[in-house]
Structures are given as C-alpha cells and as structure tokens.
C-alpha positions in Angstrom: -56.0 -89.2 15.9 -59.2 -87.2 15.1 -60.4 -84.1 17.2 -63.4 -86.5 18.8 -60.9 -89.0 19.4 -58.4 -86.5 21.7 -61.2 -85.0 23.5 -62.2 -88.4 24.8 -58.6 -88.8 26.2 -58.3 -89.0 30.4 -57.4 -85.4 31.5 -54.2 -87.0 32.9 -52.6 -88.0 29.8 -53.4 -84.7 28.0 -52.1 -82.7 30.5 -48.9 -84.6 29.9 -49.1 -83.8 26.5 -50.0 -80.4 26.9 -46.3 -80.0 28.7 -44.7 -81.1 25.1 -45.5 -77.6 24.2 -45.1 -74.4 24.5 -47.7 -72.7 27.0 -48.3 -70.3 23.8 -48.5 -73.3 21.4 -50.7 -75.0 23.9 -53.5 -72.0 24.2 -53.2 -71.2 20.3 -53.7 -75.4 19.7 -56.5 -76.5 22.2 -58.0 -72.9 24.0 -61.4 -72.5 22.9 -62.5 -76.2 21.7 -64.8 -77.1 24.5 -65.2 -76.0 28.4 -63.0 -79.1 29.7 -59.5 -78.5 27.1 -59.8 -75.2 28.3 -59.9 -75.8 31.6 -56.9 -77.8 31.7 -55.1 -75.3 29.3 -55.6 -73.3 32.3 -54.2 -75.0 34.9 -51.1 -76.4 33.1 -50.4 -74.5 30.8 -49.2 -71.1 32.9 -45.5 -70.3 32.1 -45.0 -67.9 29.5 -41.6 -68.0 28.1 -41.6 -65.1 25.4 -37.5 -64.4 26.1 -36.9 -65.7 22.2 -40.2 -65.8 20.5 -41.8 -64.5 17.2 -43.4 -61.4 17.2 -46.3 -63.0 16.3 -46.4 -65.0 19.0 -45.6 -62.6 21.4 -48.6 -60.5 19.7 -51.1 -63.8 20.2 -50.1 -64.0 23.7 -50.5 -60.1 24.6 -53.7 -59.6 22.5 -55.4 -62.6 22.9 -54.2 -65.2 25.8 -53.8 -62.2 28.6 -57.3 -61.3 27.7 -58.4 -64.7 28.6 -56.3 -66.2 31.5 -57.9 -66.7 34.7 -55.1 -68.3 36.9 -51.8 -67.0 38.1 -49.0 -67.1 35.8 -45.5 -66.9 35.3 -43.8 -64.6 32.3 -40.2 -64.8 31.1 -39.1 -62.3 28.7 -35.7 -60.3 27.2 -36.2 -56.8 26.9 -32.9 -56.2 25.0 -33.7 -58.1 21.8 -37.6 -56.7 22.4 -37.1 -53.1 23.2 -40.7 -52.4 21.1 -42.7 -55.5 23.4 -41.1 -54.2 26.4 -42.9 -51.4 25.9 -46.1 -52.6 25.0 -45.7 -55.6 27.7 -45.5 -53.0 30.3 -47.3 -49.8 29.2 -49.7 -51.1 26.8 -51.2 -53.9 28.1 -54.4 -52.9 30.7 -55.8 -56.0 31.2 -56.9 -56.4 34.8 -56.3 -60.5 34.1 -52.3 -59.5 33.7 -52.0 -57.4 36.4 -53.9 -59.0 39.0 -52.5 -62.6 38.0 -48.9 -62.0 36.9 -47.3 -63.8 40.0 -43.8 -64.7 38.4 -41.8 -62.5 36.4 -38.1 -63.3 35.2 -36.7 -60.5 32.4 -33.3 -61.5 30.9 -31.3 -59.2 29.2 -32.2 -56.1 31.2 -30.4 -53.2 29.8 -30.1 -49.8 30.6 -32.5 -48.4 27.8 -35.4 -50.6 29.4 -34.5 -50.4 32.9 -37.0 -47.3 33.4 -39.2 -49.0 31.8 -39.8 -51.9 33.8 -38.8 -49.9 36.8 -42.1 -47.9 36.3 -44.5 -50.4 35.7 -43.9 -53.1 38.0 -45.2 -51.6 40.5 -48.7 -52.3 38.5 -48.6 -55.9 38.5 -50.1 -55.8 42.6 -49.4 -59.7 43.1 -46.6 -60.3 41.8 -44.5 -62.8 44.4 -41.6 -63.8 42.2 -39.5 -61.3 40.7 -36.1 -62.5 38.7 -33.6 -59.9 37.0 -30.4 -60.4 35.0 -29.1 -57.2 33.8 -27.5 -57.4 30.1 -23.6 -55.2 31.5 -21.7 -55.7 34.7 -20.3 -52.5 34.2 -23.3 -50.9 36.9 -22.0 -51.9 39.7 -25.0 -52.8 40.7 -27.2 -50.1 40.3 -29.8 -51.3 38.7 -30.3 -53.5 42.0 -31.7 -49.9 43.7 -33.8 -49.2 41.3 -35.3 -52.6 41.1 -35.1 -52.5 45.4 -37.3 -48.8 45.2 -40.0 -50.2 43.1 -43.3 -50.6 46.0 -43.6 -54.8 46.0 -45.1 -55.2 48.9 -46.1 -58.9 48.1 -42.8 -60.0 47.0 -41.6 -62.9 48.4 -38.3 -64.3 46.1 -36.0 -61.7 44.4 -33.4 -62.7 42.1 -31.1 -60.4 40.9 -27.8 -60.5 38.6 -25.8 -60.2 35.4 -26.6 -62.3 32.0 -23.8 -64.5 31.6 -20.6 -65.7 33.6 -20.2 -64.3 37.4 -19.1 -60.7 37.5 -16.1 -60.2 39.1 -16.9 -56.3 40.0 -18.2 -55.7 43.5 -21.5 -53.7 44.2 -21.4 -50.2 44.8 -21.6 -49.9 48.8 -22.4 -45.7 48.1 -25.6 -47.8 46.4 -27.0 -48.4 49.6 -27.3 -45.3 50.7 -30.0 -44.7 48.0 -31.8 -47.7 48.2 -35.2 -47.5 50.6 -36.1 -51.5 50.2 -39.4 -51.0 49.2 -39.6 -55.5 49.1 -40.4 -55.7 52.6 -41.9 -59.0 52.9 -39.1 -60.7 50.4 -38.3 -64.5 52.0 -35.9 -65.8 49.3 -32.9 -62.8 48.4 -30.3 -64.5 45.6 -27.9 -61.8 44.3 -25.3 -62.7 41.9 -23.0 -59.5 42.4 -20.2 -59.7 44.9 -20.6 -57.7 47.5 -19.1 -57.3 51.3 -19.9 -58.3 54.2 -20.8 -54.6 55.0 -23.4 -55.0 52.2 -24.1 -58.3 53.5 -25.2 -57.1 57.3 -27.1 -54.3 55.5 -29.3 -56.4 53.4 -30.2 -59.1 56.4 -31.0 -55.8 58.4 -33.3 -54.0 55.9 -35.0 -57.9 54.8 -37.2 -58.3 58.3 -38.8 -61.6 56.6 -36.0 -62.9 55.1 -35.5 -66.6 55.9 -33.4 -67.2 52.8 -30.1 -65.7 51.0 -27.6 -66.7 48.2 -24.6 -64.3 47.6 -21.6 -63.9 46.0 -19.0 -62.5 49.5 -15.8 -60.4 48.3 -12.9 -59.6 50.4 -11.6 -55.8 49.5 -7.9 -55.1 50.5 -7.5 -52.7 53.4 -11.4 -52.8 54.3 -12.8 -53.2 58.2 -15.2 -54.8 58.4 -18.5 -53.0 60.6 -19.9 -54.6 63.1 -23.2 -55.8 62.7 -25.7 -53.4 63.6 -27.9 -53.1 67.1 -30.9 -54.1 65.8 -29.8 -56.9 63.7 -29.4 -60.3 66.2 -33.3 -59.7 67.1 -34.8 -59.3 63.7 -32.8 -61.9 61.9 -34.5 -65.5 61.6 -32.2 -66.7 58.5 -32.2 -70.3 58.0 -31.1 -70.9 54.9 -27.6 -69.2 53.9 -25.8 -69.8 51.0 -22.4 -68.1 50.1 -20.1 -68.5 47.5 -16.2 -66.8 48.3 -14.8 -64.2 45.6 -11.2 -63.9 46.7 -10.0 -64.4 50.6 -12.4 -63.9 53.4 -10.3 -63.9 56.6 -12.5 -67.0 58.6 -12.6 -65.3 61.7 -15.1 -62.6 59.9 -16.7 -65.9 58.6 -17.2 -67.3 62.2 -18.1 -64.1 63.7 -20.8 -63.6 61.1 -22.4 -67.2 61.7 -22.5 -66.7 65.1 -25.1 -64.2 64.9 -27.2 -66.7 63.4 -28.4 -69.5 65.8 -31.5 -69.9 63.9 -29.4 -71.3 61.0 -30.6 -74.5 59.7 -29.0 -74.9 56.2 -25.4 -73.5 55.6 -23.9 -74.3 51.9 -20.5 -72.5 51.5 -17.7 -72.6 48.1 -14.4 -71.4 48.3 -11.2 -71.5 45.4 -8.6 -70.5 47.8 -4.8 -70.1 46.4 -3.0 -69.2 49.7 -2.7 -71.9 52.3 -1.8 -69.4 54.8 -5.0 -67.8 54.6 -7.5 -70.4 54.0 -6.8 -73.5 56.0 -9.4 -73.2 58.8 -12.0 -73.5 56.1 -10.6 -76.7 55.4 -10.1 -77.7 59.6 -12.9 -79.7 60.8 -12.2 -79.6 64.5 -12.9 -75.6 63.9 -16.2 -76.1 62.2 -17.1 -78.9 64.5 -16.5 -76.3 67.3 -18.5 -73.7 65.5 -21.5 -75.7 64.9 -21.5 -77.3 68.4 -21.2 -73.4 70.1 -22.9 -71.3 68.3 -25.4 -73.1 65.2 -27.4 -75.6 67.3 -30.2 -76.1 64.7 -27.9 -76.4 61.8 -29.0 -79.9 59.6 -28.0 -79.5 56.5 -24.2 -78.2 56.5 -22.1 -78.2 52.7 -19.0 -77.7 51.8 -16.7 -77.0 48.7 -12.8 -76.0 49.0 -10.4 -76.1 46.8 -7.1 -75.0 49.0 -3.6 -74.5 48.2 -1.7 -77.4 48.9 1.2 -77.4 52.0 4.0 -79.1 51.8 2.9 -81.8 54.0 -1.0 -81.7 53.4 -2.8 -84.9 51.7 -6.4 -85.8 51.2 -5.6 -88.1 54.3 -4.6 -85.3 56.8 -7.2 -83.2 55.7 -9.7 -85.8 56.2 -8.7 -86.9 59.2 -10.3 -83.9 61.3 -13.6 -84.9 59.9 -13.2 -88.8 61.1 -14.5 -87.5 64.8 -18.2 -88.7 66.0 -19.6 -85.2 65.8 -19.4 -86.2 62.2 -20.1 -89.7 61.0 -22.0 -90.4 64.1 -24.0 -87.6 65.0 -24.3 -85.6 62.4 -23.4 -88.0 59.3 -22.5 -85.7 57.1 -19.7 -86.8 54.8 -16.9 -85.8 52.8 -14.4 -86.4 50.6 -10.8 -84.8 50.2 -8.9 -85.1 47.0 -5.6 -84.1 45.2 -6.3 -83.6 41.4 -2.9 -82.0 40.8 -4.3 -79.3 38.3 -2.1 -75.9 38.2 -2.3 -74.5 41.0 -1.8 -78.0 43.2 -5.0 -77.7 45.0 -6.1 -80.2 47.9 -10.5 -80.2 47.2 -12.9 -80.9 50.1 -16.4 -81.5 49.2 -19.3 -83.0 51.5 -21.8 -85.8 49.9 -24.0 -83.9 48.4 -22.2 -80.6 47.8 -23.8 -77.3 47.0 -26.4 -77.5 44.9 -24.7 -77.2 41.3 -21.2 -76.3 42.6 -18.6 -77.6 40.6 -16.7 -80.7 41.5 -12.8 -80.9 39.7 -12.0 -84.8 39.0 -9.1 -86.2 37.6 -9.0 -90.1 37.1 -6.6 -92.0 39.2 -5.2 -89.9 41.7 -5.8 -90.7 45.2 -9.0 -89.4 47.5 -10.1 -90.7 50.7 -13.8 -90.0 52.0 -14.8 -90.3 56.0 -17.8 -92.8 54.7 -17.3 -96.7 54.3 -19.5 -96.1 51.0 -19.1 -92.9 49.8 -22.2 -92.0 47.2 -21.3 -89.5 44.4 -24.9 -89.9 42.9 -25.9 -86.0 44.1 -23.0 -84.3 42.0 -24.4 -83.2 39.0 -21.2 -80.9 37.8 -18.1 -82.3 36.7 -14.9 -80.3 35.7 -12.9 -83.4 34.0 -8.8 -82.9 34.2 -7.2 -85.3 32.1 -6.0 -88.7 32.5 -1.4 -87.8 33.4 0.6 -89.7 31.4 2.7 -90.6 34.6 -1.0 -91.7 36.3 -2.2 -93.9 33.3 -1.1 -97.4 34.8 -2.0 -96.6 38.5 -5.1 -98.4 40.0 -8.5 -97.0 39.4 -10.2 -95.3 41.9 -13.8 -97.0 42.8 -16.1 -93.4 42.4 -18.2 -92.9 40.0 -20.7 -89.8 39.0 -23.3 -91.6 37.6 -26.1 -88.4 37.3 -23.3 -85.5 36.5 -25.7 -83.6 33.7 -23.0 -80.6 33.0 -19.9 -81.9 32.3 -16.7 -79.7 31.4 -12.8 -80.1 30.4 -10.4 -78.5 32.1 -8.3 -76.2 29.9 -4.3 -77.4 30.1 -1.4 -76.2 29.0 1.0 -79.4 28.3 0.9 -82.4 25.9 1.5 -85.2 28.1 -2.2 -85.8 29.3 -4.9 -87.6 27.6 -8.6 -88.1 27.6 -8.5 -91.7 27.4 -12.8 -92.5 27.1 -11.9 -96.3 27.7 -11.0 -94.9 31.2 -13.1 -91.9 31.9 -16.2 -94.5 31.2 -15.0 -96.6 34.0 -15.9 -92.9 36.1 -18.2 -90.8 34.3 -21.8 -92.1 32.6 -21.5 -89.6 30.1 -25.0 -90.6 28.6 -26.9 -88.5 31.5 -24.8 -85.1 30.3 -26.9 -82.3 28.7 -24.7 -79.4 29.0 -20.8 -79.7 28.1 -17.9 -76.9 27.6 -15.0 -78.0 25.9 -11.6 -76.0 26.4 -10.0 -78.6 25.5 -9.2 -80.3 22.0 -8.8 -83.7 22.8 -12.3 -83.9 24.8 -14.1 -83.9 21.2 -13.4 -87.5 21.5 -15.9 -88.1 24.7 -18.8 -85.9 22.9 -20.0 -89.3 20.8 -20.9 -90.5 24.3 -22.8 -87.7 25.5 -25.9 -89.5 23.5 -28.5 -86.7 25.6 -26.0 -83.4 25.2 -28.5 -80.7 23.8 -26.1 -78.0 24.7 -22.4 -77.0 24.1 -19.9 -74.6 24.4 -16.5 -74.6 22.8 -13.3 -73.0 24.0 -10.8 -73.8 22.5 -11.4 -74.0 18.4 -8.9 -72.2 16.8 -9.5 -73.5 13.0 -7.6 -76.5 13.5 -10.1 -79.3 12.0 -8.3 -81.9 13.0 -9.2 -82.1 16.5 -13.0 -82.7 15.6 -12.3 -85.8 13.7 -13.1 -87.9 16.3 -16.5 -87.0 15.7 -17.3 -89.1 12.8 -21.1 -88.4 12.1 -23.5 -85.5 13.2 -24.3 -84.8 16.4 -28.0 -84.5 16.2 -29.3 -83.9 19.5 -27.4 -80.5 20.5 -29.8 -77.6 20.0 -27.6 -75.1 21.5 -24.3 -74.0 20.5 -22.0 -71.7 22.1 -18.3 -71.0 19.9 -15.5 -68.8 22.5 -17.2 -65.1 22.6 -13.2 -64.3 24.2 -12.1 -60.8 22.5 -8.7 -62.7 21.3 -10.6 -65.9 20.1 -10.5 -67.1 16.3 -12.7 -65.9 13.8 -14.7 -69.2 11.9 -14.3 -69.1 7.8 -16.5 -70.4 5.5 -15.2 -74.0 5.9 -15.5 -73.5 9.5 -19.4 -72.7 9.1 -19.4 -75.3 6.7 -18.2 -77.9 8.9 -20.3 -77.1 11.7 -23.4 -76.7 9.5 -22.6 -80.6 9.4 -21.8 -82.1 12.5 -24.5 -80.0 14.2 -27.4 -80.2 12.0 -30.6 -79.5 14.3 -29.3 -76.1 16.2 -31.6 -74.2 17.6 -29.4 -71.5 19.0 -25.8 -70.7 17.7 -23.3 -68.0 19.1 -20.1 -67.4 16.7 -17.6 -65.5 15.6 -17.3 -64.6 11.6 -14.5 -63.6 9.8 -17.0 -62.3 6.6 -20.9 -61.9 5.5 -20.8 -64.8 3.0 -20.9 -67.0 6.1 -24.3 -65.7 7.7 -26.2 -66.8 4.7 -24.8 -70.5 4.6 -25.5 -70.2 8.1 -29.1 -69.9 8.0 -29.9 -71.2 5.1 -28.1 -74.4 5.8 -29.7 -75.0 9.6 -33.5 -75.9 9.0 -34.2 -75.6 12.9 -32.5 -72.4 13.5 -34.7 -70.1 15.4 -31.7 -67.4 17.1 -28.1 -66.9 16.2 -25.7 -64.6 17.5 -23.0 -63.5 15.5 -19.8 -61.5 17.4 -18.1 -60.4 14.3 -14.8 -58.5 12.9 -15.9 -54.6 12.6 -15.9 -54.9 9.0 -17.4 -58.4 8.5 -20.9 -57.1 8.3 -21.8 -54.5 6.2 -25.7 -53.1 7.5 -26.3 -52.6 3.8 -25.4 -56.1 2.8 -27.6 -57.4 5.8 -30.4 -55.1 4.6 -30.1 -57.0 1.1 -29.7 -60.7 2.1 -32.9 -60.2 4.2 -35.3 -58.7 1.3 -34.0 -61.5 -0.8 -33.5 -64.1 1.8 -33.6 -67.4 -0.1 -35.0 -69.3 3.5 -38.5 -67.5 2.9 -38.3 -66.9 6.5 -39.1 -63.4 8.1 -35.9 -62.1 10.6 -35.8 -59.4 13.1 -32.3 -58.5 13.7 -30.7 -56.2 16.0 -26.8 -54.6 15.5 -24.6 -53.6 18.2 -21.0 -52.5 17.5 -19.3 -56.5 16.7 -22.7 -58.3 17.6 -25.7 -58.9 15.4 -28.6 -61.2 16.7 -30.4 -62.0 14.1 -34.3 -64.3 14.9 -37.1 -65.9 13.1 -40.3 -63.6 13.3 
C-alpha cells in the first residue's frame, strides 16, 4: 500500500490499525504526515508504555512526542531498570504539555533509590487523576505508601498501591499511620495490595471522605483488639464498592460488625483460604449472610463469594449448599453458587458464587462431586483455573457436566504423589484450553496439556529440575509464548547449557525470559539464539557471571545489538537499547 493509498483509508479502520502499535511506534510512524493522521494519532494513540523500552525510544518520546501532545495521556514506566530516565522523566522534563496533561501514571519497579525522586515531583504533574505504584521490596512494610499518601494530589481520584510480584505476606506498619497526613483527599477508587488490619482498615475509610471504592488485602494479628470504628466514621462513609481478600483468620463477627457500618454498600466481593473449620464456617453459612444482608446491607446487588474451608467430618458440598437453597437466594436475589470437594491436601470444601470475584482463583479437579443452587449453573465468568489432577481412584467415575469455556489463566496444582494423572482426553471434556493466555506449571505431567493452549503467550514453570524427560510431550516449538518465566525459588535448579539449549528450541519467539544459570557460556547462546528477545532476566549462581566477562561479550557481542544491563548481587537484567 503506498502513502496516498493509506491516507485515503476511513478514519475508523486506521485507528484500528493504529492500536497494532505501540503509541511510540504510532507517533514516530504517522505524526507529522498531514493535519488528519495526526489528529487521530492524538486521540488513539495516548498510552505510553516506556516500562521496557529502548533508550532511544524513551529519548523520542521525552524530547519530541511530549513537546507535541495535546490530549491527556497515560504513562507507564520502571524506575529500577531506568534510574538515569527517572530522573530526567521527572526533573528534566518542563514541558507544560506533560504536566498539565499527564492524567495516568503507573511506575513498576519502584525502589528505594527512586522513591524521592518521584516522591518530589509528582506533585508537578497538577491533573494527574490516576496514580498506580508497585514498589520493587516488600521488605518496607509499607512505607513507601506515606510517602506516596504526603505527596499534595488534590485531583486524584484512583490510587493503586503495592509490591512487584506475588502478594506479600508482611503486614503494613500501623506506627505508619501516624505519619501519614493523606494529602489524596478526593481519591474515589483506593486498591492496596499490602495486608493490613482492620485498624488500618477503619483509618483509611475515615481519612478517604470521597472514597466510594476499596480493594485490600485484611490480616488477622494474634493477640490484637480490634478498635472500634471511630465517631466520625458512620456519617462520612458512602462506600459502595468493597472488596476484600482474607490473609489468615478474621474472626466473622469483626467481619459482620464491620459491614454493618456500611448500609450504603452496593457491591461486596470477599476471598477466603481458611484451614480451621472451627473458625471459619460462618463464612461458609448462608442463613448468616442471608441475615446480614437482609438487616443491615439493604442496597447490596452485587454480593461474591470465594471459600475454600476445612472440611468437617460430616460437611459435603450438599450440606453446605443447602443454606443457600432459601428464596432470599434463588428467588429474590438470584445470586448463585456452587460448593465443591476437590480433595487437594488440605481436604477443603470450596464455595464460589456465579461469577466469583473478579480474577479470583477457582480450584477444579475433574470428577469429584459439586452441587450448585441453579438448575443451570453457568461457569462462563471464571477466567482462573487452578487444575488438580485427574485421582487414579476417580478416573472411571462419571463426568461432571461444567465446563470453563473462557478460563484465560490456567494453572497446575503442585502434588506430591504419583497416582494422579493429567489425562487431556478428559480435562478437554472440562476445560477449552485454546482461550488460555497465561499458564504456570508446577507440575511435570501438565507439559502434556500446553500443545492445547494454541493462544498461550505467557508461561511460568515451577517445577523443572533438569529432568528433560517431562517436556517430551511437547513435540514441536511452541511459537506463540512471548513470555517466559523459569522458578526464581532460592532452592530451585540452575539450567545448563543443554537446558538453554533446549528451551532456545521449543520457545523460539520469546520476548521476555526470567532464568536461572549455572555459568556465562549460557547468556550468550541465550541471546544470540532468540531473534525476538527484547528483556531477559538472569537469577544466577554468585560466581556464574563474572562483570568482566559481561563487559567483554557486550563489546564483541556477535547479535550487533546494543544492551543496557544492570547487576544486582545474583540478578543481571540485561535489554535491547
């Protein structure tokens, strides 16, 4: 197609061909060629994401896009791989277009060398609504969640804060709170991923006058009282969205006492792993809900669940269920649920409603039985899927009739004993592994459903310990995974050159690769050997990598590709420039 030929295209179908690319691509392929392509580069092509980019293209975008925009925009950036471009992003750059139009900011990787400097800066950026922070170490407590809190936002309206990674499992510093002077006084939509209490909990709602929305991680601390909730807090709270996820065993009479201070409540998602029955089964009673809702939640509408609960002797998915047969809830409310007994480790009974929380985690083991308070239960909302395996003692009993048509992240379930199998002729019958995208594997024998997965562009393995034998099932290259993530566990194995070799092979087209290396000859073969590879982060024994060696292979790198690298103790990451 010639350049006359493309500008005479309908603005429609080159704006959807505008969202092939990058927003930097975009501005650096079509900005500037007449009045109308520039126009629409505007208002399509506004998100920014410069968290793994060249340094040339970071350069293109501060020097010459910023200079040049004239809508609001969104930037996503990782200070810890950029420690030079955080400082130009945030002290350098003076043009009124960036901080007048910067409305969405999300910084990955925040560590506590460029903490200060984002903490002094933001301030700058005077409309700036959206405002999303994953710190690079859990090992703050939370800290950095004052300083962000002190910054003067005024217009803020969504805060995201949290740790880069899996969920932390260290609570927030309550002494933190005593320094923090919420500065974000107008913030609507509060997720934190850091446990806290419910002491924290009350404190937040109290100091967040126009919060209508919050997501939290609530932990239960041996030996602590709870506070009541303050005097001024029923008559400035208007939540009506609450979403909590439980870390460890909140007793549900705090629970209840806390939702009943919220009568404005429309939307109440909660997620629970509880291994005591003891102390968990009201959470799993739905005469108690039902009485909670009726009492004290009158505006409630959209009400999730997701339990996993220790097992009593006598309990079944049936006698759960049965409390959740009343009218209140398949006539008046219809909300519905289903009870199940995967028999994984710790013997769990798991309640879920249809849909459950938005990208909670549903366990699933083929062939055991589940009941559901619907005629026609539909699984279609679940889009996560922990997969147990297929019991040896289970493999003749009749199949169940569910299926998760539209799970997108799919995971195996790590197991300790040989008589279990992930039988694909039967997990097919269940799962349409063609709609997965993301999948973690801890176990070996789950290779053997990847060939199915004919969308995957990103996986994590668990559980490779040099044993090739379990990836023969995978007979040709998977070419559509462009992320790859190998066990970054301090006691996991450390890949050899066949290792690198092999997987070289069966993922040719990586984008992104995070390993472990027993030596430096396998970081050449590495990228030399994976065309596509723009990142790759290599956790590595303390004398695998020699800085000297590095220094070498770079000047005489053999790809003719420029890297910026960074080295940190047992971690090199290593980019195209």
């Amino acid at each position: 197609m010639t350049r006359t030929e493309f500008e005479h295209l309908p603005n429609e179908l080159i704006i959807k061909i505008l969202k092939y690319l990058t927003a930097v691509d975009a501005w650096y392929a079509f900005y500037n060629l007449n009045t109308r392509l520039d126009g629409l580069v505007q208002a399509s092509s506004i998100d920014f994401d410069l968290s793994c980019c060249r340094k040339s293209q970071f350069d293109f975008t501060r020097k010459h896009i910023f200079k040049k925009i004239e809508v609001p925009f969104a930037v996503k950036f990782c200070p810890r791989l950029m420690i030079e471009q955080t400082e130009q992003l945030f002290f350098e750059t003076k043009s009124k277009n960036v901080l007048q139009l910067l409305q969405s900011l999300t910084l990955i990787n925040l560590t506590d060398d460029t903490i200060d400097i984002v903490r002094k800066k933001l301030s700058d950026f005077i409309n700036l609504r959206s405002l999303t922070i994953m710190h690079d170490s859990e090992e703050s407590k939370g800290k950095f969640v004052t300083k962000i809190m002190n910054v003067n936002l005024p217009l803020l309206t969504y805060l995201k804060l949290g740790y880069t990674g899996r969920r932390s499992g260290l609570v927030f510093d309550e002494r933190e709170l005593y320094k923090c002077r919420f500065n974000v006084p107008n913030v609507q939509e509060f997720i934190l991923r850091i446990p806290i209490t419910f002491n924290i909990l009350y404190r937040f709602l109290s100091m967040l006058p126009q919060i209508v929305s919050i997501d939290v991680i609530v932990s239960a601390r041996k030996g602590e009282e709870y506070m009541n909730k303050p005097n001024d807090f029923s008559p400035r709270i208007n939540l009506q969205k609450l979403v909590i996820t439980m870390n460890g065993i909140v007793p549900f009479t705090t629970m209840a006492r806390f939702l009943r201070s919220l009568p404005q409540l429309h939307t109440f998602w909660f997620s629970a792993f509880i291994c005591n029955y003891t102390a968990g089964a009201e959470y799993q009673d739905g005469a108690i809900w039902e009485e909670l809702i009726r009492t004290h939640l009158p505006n409630l509408t959209d009400f999730r669940l997701n339990v996993g609960l220790e097992a009593a002797e006598t309990a079944t998915p049936s006698s759960v269920m049965q409390s959740f047969r009343s009218n209140f809830w398949t006539e008046e409310k219809k909300w519905w649920f289903v009870a199940d007994r995967p028999e994984n480790d710790v013997d769990t009974i798991e309640l879920y409603s249809l849909p459950p929380p938005t990208d909670d985690k549903i366990i699933f083991r083929p062939n055991v039985p589940w009941v559901s308070n619907s005629a026609l239960p539909n699984f279609d909302s679940i889009r996560t899927l922990e997969i147990l395996p297929i019991s040896e003692h289970r493999r003749s009993a009749p199949g169940s009739p569910r299926q998760y048509t539209n799970a997108t992240t799919i995971r195996s379930a790590t197991v300790y004993t040989y008589n279990h199998s992930y039988d694909t002729s039967i997990l097919s019958n269940y799962v349409n592994f063609a709609k997965a995208t993301t999948c973690t594997v801890d176990s070996p024998r789950f290779f053997a459903t990847l060939p199915m997965m004919t969308n995957i562009t990103s996986l994590e393995i668990r559980c490779y310990d040099g044993d090739v034998d379990c990836l023969r099932s995978l007979s040709s290259p998977l070419r559509t995974i462009k992320r790859l993530t190998l066990s970054e566990s301090l006691n996991c194995y450390f890949c050899n050159l066949c290792d690198v070799d092999l997987f070289t092979r069966l993922f040719p087209n990586l984008e992104y690769i995070s390993i472990r290396i027993a030596e430096f000859a396998c970081l050449p073969i590495l990228m030399n050997s994976l065309c596509h590879l723009v990142y790759a982060v290599i956790l590595n024994d303390p004398e695998a990598i020699d800085i000297g060696d590095l220094k070498k292979w770079l000047y005489k790198s053999e790809t003719g590709m420029q890297y910026k690298w960074a080295l940190e103790n047992t971690r090199l990451d290593i980019w195209i420039d």
